[in-house]
Biotite code that builds the C-alpha atoms (Angstrom):
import biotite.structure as struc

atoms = struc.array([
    struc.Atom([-16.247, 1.438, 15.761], chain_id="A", res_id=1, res_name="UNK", atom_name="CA", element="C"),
    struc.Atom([-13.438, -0.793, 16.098], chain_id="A", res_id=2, res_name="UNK", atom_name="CA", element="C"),
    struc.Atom([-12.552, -2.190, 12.444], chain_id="A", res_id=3, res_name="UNK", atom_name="CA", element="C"),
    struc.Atom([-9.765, -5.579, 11.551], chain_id="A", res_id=4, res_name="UNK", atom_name="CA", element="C"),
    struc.Atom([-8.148, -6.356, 8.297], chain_id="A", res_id=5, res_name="UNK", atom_name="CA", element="C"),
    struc.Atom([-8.984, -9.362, 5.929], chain_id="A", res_id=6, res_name="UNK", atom_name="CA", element="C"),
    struc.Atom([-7.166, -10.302, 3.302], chain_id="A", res_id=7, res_name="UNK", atom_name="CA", element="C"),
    struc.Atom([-9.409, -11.030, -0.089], chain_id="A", res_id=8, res_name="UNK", atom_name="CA", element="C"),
    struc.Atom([-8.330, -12.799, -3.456], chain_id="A", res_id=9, res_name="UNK", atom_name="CA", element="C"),
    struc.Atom([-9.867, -10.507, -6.357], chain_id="A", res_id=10, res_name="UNK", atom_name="CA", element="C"),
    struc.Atom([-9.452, -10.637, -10.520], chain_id="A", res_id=11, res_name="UNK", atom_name="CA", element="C"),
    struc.Atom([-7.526, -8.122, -11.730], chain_id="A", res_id=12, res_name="UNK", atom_name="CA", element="C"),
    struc.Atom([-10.408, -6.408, -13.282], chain_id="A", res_id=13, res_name="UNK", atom_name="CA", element="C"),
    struc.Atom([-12.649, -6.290, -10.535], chain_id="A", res_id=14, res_name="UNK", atom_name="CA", element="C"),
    struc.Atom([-9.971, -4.323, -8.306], chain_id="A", res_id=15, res_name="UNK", atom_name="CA", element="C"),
    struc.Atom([-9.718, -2.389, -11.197], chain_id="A", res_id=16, res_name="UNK", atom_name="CA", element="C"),
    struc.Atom([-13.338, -2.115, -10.637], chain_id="A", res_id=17, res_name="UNK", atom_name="CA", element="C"),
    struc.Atom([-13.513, -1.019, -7.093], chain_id="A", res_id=18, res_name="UNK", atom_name="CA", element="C"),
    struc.Atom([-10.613, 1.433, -8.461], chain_id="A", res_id=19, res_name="UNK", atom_name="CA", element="C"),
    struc.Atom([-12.719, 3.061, -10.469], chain_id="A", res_id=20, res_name="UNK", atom_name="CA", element="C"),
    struc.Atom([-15.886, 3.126, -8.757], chain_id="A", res_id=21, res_name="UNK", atom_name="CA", element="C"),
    struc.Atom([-13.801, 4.316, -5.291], chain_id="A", res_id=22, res_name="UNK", atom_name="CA", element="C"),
    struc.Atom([-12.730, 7.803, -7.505], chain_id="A", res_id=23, res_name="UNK", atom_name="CA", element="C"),
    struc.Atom([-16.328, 7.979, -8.416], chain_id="A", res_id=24, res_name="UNK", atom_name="CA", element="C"),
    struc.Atom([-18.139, 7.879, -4.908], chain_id="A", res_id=25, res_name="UNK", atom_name="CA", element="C"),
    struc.Atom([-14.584, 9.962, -3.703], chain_id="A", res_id=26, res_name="UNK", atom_name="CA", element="C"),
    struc.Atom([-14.291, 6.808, -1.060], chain_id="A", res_id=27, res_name="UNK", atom_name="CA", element="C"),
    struc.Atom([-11.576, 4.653, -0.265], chain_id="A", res_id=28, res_name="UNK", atom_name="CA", element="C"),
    struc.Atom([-11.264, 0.996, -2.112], chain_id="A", res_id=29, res_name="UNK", atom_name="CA", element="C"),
    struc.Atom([-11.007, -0.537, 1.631], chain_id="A", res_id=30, res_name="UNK", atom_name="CA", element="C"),
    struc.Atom([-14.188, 1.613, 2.509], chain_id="A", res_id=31, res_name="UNK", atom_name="CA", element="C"),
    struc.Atom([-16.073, 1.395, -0.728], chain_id="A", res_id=32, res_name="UNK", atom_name="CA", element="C"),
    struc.Atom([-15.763, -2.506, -0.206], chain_id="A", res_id=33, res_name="UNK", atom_name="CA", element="C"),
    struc.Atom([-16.466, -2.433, 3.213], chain_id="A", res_id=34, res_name="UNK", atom_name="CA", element="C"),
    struc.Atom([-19.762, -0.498, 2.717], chain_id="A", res_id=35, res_name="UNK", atom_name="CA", element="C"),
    struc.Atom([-20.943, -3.110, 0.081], chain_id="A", res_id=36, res_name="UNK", atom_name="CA", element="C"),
    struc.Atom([-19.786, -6.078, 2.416], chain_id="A", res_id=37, res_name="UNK", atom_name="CA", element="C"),
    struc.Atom([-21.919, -5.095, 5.157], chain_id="A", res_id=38, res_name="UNK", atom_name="CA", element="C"),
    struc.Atom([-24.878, -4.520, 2.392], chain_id="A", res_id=39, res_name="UNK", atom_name="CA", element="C"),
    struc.Atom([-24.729, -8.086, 0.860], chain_id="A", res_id=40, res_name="UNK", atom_name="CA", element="C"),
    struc.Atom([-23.193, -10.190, 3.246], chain_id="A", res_id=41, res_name="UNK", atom_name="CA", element="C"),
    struc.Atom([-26.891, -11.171, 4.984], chain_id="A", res_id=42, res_name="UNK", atom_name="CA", element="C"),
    struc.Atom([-28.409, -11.502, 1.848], chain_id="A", res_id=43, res_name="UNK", atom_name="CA", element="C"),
    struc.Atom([-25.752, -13.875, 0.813], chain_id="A", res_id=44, res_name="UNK", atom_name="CA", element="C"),
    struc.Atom([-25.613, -16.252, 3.252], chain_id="A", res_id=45, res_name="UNK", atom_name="CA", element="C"),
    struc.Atom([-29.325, -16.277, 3.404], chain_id="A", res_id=46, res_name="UNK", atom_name="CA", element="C"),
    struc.Atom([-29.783, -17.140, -0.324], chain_id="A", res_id=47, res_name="UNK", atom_name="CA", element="C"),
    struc.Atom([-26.461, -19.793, 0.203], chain_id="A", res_id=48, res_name="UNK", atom_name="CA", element="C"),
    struc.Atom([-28.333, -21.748, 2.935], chain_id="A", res_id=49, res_name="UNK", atom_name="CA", element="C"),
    struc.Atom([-31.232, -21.836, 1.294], chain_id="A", res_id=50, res_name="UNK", atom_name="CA", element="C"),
    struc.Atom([-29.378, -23.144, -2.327], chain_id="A", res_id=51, res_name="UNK", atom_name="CA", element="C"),
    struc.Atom([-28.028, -25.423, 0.281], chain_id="A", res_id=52, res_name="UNK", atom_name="CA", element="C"),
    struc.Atom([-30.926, -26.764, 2.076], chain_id="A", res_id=53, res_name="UNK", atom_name="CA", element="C"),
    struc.Atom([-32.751, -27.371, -1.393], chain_id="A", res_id=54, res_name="UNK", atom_name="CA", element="C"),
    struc.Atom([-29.979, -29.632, -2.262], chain_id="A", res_id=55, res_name="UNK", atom_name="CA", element="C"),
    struc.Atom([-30.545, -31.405, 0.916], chain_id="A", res_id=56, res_name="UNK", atom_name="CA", element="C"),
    struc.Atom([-34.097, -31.953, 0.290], chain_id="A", res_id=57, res_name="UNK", atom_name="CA", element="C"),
    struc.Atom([-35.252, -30.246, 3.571], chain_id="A", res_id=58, res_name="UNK", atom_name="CA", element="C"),
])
């Protein structure tokens, strides 16, 4: 799988956060956040639209 880089503005606390929760699962912050990316990313955009379309009126 080919992968790219993106760079991402994050609190202090939540990279200490994905810190944390990267030495728990034994995974790499990069991976750790890429894994819950992919998860929520769909699900985001799909709730977004719709927030967005309700505003709308449609």
């Amino acid at each position: 799988m080919k992968t790219s880089t993106i760079t991402i503005r994050l609190p202090l606390e939540v990279l200490h956060e994905i810190d944390r929760l990267a030495k728990l699962t034994k995974l790499r912050p990069s991976v750790l956040c890429s894994y819950v990316l992919q998860e929520k990313m769909h699900e985001f955009v799909k709730e977004f639209g719709k927030e967005i379309m309700e505003e709308l009126g449609e």
